[in-house]
ZAMI-114163 format. One record per atom (N, C-alpha, C, O): residue number from 1; x, y, z; residue in one letter; atom name. Coordinates in steps of 0.001 Angstrom, whole numbers, plus 500000, padded with zeros to 6 digits. Example, Ala and Ser with C-alpha at 12.3 -4.5 7.8 and 13.67 -1.06 7.14 Angstrom:
<node nr="1" east="513190" north="494310" up="507800" rest="A" atom="N"/>
<node nr="1" east="512300" north="495500" up="507800" rest="A" atom="CA"/>
<node nr="1" east="513200" north="496700" up="507800" rest="A" atom="C"/>
<node nr="1" east="514236" north="496681" up="508465" rest="A" atom="O"/>
<node nr="2" east="512850" north="497750" up="507080" rest="S" atom="N"/>
<node nr="2" east="513670" north="498940" up="507140" rest="S" atom="CA"/>
<node nr="2" east="512900" north="500030" up="507870" rest="S" atom="C"/>
<node nr="2" east="513409" north="501138" up="508039" rest="S" atom="O"/>
//
This chain:
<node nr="1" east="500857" north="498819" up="500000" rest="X" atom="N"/>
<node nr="1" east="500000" north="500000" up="500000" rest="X" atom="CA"/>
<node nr="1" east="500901" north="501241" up="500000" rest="X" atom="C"/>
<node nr="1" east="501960" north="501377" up="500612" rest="X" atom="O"/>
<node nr="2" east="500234" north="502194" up="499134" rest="X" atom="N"/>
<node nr="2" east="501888" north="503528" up="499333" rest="X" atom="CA"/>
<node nr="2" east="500237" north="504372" up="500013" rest="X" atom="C"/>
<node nr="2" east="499092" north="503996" up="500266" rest="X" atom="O"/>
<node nr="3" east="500977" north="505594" up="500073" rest="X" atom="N"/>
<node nr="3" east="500351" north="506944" up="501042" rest="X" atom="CA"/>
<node nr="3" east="498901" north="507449" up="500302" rest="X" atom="C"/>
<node nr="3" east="497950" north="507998" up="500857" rest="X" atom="O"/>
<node nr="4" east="499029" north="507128" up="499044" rest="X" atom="N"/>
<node nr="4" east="497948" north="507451" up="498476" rest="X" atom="CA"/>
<node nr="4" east="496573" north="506446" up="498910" rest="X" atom="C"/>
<node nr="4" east="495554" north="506943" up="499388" rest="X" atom="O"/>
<node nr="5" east="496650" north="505727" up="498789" rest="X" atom="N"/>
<node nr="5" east="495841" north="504228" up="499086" rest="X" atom="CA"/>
<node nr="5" east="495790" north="504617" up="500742" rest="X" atom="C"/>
<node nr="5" east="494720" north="504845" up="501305" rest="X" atom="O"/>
<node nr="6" east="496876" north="504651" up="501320" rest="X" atom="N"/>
<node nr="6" east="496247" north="504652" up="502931" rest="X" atom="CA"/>
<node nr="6" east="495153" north="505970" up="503244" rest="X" atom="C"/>
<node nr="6" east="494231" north="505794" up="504040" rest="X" atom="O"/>
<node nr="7" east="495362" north="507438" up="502473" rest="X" atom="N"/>
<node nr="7" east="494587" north="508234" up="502527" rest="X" atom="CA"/>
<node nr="7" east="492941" north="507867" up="502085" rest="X" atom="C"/>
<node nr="7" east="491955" north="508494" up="502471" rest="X" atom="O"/>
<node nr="8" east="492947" north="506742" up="501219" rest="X" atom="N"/>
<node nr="8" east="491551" north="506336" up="500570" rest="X" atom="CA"/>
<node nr="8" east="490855" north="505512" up="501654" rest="X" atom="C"/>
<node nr="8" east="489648" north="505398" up="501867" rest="X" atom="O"/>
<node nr="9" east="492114" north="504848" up="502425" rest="X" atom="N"/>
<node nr="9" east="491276" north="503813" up="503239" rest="X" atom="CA"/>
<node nr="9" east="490630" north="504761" up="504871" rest="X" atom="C"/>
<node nr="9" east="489613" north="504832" up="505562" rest="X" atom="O"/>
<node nr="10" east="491698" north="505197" up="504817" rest="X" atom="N"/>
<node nr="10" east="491274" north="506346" up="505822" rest="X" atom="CA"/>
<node nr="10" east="489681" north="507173" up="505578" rest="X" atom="C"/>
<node nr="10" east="488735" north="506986" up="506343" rest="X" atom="O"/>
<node nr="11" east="489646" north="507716" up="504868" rest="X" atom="N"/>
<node nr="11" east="488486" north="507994" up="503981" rest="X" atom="CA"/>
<node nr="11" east="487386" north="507135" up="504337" rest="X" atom="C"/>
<node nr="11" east="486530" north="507598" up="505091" rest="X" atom="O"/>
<node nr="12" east="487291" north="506124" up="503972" rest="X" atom="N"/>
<node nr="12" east="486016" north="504897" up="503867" rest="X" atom="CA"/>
<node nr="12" east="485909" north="504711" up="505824" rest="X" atom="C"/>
<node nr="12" east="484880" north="504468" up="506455" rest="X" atom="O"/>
<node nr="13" east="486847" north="504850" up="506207" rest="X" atom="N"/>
<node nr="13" east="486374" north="504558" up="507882" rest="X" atom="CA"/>
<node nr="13" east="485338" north="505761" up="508105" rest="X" atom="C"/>
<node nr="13" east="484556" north="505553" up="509033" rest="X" atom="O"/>
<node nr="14" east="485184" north="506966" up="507440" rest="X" atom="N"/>
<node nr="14" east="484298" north="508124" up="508014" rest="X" atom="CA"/>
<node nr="14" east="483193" north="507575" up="507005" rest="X" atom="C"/>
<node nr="14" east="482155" north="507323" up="507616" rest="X" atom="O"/>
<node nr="15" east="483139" north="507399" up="506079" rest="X" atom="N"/>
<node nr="15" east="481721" north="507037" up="504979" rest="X" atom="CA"/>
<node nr="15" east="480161" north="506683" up="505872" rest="X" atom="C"/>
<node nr="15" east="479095" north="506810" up="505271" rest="X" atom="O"/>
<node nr="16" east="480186" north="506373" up="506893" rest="X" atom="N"/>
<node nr="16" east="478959" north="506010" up="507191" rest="X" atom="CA"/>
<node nr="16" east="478668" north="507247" up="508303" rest="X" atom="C"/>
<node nr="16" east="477544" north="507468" up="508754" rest="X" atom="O"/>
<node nr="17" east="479744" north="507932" up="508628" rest="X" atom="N"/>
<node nr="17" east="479744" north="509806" up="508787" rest="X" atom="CA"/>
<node nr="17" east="479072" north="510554" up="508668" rest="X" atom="C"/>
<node nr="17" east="477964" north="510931" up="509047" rest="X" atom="O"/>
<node nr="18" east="480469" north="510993" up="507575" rest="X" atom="N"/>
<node nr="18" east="479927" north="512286" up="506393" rest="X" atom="CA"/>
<node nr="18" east="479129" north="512309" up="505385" rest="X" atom="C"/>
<node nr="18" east="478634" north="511311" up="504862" rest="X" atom="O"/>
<node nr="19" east="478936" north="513596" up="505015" rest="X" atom="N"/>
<node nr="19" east="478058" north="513808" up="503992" rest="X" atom="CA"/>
<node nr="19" east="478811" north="514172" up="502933" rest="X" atom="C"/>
<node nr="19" east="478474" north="514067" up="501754" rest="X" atom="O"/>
<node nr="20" east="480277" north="514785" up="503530" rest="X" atom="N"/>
<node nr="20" east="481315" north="515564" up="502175" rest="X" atom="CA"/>
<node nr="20" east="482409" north="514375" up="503171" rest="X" atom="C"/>
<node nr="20" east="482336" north="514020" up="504347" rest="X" atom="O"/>
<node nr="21" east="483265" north="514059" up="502190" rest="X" atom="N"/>
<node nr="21" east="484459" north="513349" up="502738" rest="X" atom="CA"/>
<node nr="21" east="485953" north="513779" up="501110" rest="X" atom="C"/>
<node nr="21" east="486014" north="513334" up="499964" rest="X" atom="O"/>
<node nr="22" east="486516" north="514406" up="501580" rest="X" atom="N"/>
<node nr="22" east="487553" north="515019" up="500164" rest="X" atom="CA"/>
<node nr="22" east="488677" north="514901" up="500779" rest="X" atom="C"/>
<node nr="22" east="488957" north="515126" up="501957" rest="X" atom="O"/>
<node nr="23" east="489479" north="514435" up="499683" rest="X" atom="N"/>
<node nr="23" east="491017" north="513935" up="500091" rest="X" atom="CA"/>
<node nr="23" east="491713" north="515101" up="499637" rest="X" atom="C"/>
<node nr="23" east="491530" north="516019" up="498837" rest="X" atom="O"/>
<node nr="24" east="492541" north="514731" up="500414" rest="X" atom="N"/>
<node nr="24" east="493600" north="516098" up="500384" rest="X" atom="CA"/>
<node nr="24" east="493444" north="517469" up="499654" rest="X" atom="C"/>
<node nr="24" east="494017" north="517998" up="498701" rest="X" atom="O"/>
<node nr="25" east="492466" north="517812" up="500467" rest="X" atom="N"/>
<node nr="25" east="491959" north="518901" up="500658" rest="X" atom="CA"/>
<node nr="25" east="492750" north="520207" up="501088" rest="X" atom="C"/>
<node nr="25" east="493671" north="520235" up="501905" rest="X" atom="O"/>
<node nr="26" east="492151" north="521434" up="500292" rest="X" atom="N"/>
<node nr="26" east="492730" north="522783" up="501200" rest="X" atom="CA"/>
<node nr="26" east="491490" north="523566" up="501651" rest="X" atom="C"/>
<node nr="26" east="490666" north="524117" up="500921" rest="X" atom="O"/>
<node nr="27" east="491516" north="523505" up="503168" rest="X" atom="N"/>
<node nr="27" east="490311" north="524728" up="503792" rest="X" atom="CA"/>
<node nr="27" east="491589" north="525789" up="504765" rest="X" atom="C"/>
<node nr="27" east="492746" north="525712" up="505177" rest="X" atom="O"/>
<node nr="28" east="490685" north="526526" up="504749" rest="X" atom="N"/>
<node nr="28" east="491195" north="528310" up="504818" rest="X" atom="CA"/>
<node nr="28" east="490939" north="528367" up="506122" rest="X" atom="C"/>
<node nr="28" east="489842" north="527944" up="506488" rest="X" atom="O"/>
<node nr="29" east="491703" north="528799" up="506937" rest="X" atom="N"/>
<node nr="29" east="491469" north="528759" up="508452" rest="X" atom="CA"/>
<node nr="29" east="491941" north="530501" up="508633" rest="X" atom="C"/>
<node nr="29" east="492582" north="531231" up="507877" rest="X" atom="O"/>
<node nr="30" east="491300" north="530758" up="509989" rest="X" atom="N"/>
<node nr="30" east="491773" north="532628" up="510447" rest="X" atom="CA"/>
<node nr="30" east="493195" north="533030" up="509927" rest="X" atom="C"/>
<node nr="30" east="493289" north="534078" up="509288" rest="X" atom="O"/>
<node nr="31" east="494091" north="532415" up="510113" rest="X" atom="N"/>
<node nr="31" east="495523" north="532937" up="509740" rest="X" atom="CA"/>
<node nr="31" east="496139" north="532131" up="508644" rest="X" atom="C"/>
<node nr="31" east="497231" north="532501" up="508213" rest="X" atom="O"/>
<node nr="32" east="495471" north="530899" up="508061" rest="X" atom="N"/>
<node nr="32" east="496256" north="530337" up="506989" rest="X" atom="CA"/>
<node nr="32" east="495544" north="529501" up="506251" rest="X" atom="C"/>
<node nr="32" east="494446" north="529266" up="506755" rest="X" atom="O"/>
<node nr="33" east="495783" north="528878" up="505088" rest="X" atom="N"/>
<node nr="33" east="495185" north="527803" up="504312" rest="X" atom="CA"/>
<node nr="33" east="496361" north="526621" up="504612" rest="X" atom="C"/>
<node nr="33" east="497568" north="526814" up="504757" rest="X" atom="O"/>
<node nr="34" east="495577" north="525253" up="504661" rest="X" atom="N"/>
<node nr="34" east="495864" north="524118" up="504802" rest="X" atom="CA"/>
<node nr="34" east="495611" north="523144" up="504159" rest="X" atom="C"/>
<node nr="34" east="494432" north="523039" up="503820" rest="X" atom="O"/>
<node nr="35" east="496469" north="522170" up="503774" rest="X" atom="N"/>
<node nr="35" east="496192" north="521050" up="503131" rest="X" atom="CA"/>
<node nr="35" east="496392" north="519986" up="503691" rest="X" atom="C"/>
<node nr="35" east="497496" north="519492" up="503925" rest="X" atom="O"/>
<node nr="36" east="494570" north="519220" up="504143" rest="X" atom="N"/>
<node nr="36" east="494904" north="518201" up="504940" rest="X" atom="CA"/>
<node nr="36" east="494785" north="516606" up="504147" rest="X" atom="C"/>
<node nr="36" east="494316" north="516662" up="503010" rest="X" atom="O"/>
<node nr="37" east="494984" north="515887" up="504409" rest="X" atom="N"/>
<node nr="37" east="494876" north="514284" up="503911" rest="X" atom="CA"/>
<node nr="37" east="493317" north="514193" up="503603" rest="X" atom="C"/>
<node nr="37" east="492843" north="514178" up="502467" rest="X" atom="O"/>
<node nr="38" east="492555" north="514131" up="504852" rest="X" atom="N"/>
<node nr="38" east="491257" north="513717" up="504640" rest="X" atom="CA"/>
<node nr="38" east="490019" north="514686" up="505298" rest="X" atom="C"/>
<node nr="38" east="489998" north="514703" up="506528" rest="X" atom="O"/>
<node nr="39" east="489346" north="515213" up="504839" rest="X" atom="N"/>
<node nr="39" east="488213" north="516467" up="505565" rest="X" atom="CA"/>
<node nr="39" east="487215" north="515745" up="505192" rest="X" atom="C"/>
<node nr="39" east="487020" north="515070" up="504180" rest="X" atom="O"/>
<node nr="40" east="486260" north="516074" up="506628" rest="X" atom="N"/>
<node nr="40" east="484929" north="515431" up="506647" rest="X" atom="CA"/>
<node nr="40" east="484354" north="516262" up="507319" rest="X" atom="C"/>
<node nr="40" east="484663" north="516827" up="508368" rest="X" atom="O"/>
<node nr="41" east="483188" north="516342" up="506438" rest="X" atom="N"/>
<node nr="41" east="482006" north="517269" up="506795" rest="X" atom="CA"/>
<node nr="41" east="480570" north="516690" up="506739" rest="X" atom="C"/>
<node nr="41" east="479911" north="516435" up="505731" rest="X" atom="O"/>
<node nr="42" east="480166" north="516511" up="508275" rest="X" atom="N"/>
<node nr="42" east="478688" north="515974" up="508681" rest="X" atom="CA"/>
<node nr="42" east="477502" north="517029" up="509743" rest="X" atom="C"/>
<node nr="42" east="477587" north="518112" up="510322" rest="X" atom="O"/>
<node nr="43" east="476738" north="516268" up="509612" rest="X" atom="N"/>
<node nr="43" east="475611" north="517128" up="510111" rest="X" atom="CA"/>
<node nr="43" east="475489" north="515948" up="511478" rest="X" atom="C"/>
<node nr="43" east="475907" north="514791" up="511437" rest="X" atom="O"/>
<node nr="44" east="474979" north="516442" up="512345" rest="X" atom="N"/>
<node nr="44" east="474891" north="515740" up="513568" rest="X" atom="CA"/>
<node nr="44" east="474040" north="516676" up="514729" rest="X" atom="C"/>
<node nr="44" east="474298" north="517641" up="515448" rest="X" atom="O"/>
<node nr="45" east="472758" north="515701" up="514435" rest="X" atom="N"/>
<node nr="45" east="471684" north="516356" up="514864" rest="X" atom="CA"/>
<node nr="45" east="471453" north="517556" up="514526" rest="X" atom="C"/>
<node nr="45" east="471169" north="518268" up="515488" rest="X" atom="O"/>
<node nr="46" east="471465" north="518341" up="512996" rest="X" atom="N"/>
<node nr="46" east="471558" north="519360" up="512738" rest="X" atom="CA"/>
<node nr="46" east="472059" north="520479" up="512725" rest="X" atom="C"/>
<node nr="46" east="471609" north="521541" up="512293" rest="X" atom="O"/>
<node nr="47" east="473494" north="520112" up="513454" rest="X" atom="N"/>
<node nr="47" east="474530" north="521051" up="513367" rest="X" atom="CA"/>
<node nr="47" east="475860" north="520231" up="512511" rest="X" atom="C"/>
<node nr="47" east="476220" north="519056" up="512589" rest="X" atom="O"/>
<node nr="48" east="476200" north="520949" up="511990" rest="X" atom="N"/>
<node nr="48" east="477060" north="521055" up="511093" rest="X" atom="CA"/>
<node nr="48" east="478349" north="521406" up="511480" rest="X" atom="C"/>
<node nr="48" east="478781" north="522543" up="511672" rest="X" atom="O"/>
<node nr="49" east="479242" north="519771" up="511635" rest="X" atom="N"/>
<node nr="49" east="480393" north="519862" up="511992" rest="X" atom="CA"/>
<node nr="49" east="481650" north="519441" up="511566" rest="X" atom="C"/>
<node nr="49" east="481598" north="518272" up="511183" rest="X" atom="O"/>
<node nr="50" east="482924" north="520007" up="511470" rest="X" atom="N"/>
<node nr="50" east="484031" north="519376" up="510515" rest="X" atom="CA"/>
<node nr="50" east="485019" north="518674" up="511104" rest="X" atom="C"/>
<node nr="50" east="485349" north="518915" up="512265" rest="X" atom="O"/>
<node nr="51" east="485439" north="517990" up="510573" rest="X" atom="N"/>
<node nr="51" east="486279" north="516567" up="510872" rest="X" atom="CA"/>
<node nr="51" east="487902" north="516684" up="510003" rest="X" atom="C"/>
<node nr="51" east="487972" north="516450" up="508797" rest="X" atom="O"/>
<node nr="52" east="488806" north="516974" up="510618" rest="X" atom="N"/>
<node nr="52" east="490096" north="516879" up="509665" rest="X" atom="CA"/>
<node nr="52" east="491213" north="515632" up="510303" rest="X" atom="C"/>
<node nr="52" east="491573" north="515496" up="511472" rest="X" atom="O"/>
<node nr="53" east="491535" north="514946" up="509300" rest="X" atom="N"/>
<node nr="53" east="492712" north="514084" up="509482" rest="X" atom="CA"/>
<node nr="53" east="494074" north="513946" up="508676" rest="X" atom="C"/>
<node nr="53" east="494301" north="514225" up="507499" rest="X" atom="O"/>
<node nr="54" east="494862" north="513465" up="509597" rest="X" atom="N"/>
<node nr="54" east="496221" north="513792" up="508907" rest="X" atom="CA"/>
<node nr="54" east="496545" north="512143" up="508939" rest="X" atom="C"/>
<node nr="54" east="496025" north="511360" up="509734" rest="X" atom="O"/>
<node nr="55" east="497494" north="511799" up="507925" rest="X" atom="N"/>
<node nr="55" east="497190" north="510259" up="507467" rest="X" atom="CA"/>
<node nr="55" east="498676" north="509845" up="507507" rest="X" atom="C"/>
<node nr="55" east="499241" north="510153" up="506457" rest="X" atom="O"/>
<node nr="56" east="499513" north="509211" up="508448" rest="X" atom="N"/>
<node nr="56" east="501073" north="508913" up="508264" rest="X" atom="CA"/>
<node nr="56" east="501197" north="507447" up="507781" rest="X" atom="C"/>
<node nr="56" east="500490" north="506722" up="508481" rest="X" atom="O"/>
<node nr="57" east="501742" north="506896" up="506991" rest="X" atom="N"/>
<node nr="57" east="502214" north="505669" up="506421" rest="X" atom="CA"/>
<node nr="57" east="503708" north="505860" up="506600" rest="X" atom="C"/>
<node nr="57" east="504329" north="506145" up="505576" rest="X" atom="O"/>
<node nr="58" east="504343" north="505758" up="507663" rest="X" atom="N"/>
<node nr="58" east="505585" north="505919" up="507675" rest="X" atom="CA"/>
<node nr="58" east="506329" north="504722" up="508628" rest="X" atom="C"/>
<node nr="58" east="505648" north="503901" up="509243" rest="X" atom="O"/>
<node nr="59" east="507002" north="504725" up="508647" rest="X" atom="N"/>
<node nr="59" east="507904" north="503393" up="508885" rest="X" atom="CA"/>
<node nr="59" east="508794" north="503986" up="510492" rest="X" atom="C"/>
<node nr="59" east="509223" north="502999" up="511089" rest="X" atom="O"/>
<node nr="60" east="509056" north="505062" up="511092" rest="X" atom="N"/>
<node nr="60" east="509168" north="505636" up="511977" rest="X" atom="CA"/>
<node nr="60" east="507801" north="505558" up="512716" rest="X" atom="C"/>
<node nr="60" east="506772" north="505163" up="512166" rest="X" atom="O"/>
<node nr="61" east="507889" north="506014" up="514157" rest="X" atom="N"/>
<node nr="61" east="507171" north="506301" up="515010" rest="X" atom="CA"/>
<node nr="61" east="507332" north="507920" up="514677" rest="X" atom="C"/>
<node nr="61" east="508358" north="508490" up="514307" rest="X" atom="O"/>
<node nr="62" east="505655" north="508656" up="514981" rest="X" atom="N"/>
<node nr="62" east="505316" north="509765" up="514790" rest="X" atom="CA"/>
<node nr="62" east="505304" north="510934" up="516262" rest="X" atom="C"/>
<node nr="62" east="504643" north="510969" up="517300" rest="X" atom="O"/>
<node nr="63" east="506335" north="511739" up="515711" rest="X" atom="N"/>
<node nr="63" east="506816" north="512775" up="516818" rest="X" atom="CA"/>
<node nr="63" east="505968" north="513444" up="517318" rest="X" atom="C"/>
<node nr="63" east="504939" north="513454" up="516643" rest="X" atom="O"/>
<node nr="64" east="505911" north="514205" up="518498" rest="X" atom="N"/>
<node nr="64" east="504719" north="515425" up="519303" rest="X" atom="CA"/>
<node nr="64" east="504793" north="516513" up="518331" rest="X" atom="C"/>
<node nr="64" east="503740" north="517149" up="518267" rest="X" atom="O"/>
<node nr="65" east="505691" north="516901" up="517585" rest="X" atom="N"/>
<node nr="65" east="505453" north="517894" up="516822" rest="X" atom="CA"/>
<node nr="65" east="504860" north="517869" up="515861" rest="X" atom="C"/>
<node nr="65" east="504924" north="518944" up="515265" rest="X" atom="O"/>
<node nr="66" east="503785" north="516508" up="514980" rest="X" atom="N"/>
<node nr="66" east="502866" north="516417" up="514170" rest="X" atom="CA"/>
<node nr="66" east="501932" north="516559" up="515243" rest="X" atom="C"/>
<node nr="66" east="501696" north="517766" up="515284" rest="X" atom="O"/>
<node nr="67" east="501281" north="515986" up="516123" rest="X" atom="N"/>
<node nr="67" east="500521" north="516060" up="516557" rest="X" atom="CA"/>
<node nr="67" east="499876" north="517580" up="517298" rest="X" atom="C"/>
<node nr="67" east="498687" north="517782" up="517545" rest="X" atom="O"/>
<node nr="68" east="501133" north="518628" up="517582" rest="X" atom="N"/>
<node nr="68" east="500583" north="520022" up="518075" rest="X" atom="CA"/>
<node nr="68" east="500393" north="520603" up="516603" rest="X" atom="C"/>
<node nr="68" east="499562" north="521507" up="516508" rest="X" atom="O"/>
<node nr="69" east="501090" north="520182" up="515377" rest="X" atom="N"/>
<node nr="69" east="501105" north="520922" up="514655" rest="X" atom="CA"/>
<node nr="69" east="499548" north="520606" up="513811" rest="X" atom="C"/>
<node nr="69" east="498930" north="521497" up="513229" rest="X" atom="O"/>
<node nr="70" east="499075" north="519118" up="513891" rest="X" atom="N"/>
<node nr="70" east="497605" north="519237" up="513549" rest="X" atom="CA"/>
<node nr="70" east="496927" north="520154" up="514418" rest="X" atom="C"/>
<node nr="70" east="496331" north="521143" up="513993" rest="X" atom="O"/>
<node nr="71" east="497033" north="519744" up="516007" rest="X" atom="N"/>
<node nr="71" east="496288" north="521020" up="516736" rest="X" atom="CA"/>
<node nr="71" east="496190" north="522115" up="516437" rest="X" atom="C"/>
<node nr="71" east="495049" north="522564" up="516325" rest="X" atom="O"/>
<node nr="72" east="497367" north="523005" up="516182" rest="X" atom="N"/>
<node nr="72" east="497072" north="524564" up="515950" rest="X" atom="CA"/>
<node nr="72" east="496081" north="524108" up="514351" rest="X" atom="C"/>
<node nr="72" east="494912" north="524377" up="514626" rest="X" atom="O"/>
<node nr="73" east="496148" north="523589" up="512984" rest="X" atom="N"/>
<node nr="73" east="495517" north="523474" up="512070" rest="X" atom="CA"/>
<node nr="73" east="494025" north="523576" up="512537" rest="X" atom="C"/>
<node nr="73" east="493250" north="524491" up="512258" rest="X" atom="O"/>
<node nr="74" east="493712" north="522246" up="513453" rest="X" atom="N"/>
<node nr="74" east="492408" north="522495" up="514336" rest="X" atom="CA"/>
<node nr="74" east="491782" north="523970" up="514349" rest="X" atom="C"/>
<node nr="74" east="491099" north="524658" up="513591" rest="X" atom="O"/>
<node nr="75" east="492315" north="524078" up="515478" rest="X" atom="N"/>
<node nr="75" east="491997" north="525706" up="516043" rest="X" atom="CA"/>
<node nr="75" east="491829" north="526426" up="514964" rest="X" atom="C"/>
<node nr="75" east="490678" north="526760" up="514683" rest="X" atom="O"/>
<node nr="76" east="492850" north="526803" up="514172" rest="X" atom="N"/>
<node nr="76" east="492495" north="528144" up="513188" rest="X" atom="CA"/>
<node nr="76" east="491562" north="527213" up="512398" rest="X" atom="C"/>
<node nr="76" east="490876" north="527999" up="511745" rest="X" atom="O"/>
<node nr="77" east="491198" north="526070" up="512128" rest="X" atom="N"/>
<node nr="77" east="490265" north="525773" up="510730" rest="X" atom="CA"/>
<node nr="77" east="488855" north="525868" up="511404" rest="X" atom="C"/>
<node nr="77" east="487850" north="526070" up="510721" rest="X" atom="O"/>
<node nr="78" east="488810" north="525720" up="512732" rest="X" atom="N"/>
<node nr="78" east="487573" north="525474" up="513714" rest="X" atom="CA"/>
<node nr="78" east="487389" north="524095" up="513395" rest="X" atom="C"/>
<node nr="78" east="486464" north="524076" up="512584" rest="X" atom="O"/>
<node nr="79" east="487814" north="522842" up="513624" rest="X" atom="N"/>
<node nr="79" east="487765" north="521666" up="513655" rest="X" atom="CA"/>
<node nr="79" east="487070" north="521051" up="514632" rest="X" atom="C"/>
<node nr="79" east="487527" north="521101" up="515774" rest="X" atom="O"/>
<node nr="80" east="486090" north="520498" up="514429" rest="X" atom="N"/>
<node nr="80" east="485230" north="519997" up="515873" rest="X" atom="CA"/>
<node nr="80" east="486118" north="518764" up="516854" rest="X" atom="C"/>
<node nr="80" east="486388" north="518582" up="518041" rest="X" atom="O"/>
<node nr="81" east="486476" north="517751" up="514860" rest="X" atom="N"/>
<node nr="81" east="487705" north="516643" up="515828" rest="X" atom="CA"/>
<node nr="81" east="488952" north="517091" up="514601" rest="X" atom="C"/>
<node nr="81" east="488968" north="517740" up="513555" rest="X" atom="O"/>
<node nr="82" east="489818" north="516412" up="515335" rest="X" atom="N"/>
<node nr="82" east="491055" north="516301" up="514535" rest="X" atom="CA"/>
<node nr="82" east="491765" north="514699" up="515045" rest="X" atom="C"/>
<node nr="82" east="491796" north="514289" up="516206" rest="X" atom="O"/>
<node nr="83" east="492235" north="514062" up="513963" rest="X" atom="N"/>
<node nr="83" east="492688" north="512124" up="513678" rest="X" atom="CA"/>
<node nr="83" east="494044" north="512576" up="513333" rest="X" atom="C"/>
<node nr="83" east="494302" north="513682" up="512857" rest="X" atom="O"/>
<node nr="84" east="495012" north="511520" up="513640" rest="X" atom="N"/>
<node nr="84" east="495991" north="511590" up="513187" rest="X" atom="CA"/>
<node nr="84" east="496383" north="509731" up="513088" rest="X" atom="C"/>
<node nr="84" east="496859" north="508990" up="513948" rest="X" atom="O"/>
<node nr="85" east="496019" north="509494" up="511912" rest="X" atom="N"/>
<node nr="85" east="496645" north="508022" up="511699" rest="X" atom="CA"/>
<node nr="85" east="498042" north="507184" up="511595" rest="X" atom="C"/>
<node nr="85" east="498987" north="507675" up="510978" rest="X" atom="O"/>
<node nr="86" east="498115" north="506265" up="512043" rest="X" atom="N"/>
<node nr="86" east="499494" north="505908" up="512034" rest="X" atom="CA"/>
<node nr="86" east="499555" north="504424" up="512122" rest="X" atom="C"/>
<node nr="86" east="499149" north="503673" up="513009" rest="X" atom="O"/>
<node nr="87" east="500217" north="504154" up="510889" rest="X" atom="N"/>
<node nr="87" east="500809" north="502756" up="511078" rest="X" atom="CA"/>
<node nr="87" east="501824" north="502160" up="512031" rest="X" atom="C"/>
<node nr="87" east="501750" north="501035" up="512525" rest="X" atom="O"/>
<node nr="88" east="502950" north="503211" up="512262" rest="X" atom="N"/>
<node nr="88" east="503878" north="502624" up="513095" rest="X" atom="CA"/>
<node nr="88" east="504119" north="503027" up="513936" rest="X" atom="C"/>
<node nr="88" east="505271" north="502882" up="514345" rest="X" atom="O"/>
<node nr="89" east="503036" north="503873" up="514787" rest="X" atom="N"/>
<node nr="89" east="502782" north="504500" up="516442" rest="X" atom="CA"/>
<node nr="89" east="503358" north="505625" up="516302" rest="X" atom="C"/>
<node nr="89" east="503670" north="506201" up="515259" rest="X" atom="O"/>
<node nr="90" east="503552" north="506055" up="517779" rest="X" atom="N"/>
<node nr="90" east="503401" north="507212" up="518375" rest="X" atom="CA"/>
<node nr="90" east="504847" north="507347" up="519544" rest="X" atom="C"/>
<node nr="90" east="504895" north="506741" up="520614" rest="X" atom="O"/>
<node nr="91" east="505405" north="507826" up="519276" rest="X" atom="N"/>
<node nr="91" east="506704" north="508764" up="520293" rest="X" atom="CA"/>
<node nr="91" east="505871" north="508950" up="521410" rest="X" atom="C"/>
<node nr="91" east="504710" north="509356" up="521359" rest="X" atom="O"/>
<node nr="92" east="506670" north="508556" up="522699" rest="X" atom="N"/>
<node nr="92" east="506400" north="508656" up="523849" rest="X" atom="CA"/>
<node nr="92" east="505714" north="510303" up="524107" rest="X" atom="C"/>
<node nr="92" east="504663" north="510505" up="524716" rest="X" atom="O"/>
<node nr="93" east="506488" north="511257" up="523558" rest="X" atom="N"/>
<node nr="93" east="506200" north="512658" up="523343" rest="X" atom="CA"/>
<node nr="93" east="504819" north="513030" up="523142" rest="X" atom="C"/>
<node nr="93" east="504053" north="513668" up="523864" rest="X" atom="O"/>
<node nr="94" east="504653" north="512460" up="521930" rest="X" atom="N"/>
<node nr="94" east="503415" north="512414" up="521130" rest="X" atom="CA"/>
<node nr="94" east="502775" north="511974" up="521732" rest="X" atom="C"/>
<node nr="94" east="501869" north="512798" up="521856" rest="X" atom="O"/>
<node nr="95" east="502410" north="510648" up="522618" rest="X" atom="N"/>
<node nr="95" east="501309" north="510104" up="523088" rest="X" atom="CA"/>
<node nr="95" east="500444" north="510839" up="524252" rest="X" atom="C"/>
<node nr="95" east="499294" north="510642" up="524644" rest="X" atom="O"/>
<node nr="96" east="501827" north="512113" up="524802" rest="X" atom="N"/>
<node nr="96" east="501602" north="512563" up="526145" rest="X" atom="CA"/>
<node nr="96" east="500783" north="514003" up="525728" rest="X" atom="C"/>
<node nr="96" east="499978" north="514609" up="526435" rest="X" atom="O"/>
<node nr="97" east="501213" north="514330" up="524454" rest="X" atom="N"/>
<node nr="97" east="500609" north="515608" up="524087" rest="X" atom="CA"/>
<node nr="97" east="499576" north="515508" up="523321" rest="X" atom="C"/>
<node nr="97" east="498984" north="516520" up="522947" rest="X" atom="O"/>
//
């Protein structure tokens, strides 16, 4: 499987979700535009809420500094959740932040 394919499969786990689900996507947040792996946009109980994920296929364990750096993305995009996938875990760092 390369990075492209894991972003698709990622994708199909929200399908019974969203209503919009778009891969690597750019939405416009207060101070910047972003391009995330996977954005999902659902209604839930009639409010209307967005979903962003960041998708790692990497062969390393994934550092605290992806994980604050999806956070701030969060915040400025107004993200209700934010995912960060990973095949080959998470840095002690990362798990704590």
């Amino acid at each position: 499987m390369n990075w492209k394919e894991y972003q698709i499969r990622v994708a199909k786990i929200f399908e019974p979700y969203g209503k919009t689900i778009l891969i690597e996507e750019e939405i416009t947040g207060t101070r910047s535009k972003h391009k995330v792996d996977v954005l999902v946009k659902l209604d839930k109980n009639g409010i209307d809420m967005l979903w962003i994920c960041e998708c790692k296929l990497w062969t390393s364990k994934i550092p605290k500094e992806k994980i604050l750096t999806l956070w701030a993305i969060a915040q400025d995009v107004g993200a209700d959740k934010a995912f960060l996938f990973s095949e080959s875990g998470f840095q002690p760092g990362a798990i704590s932040a």
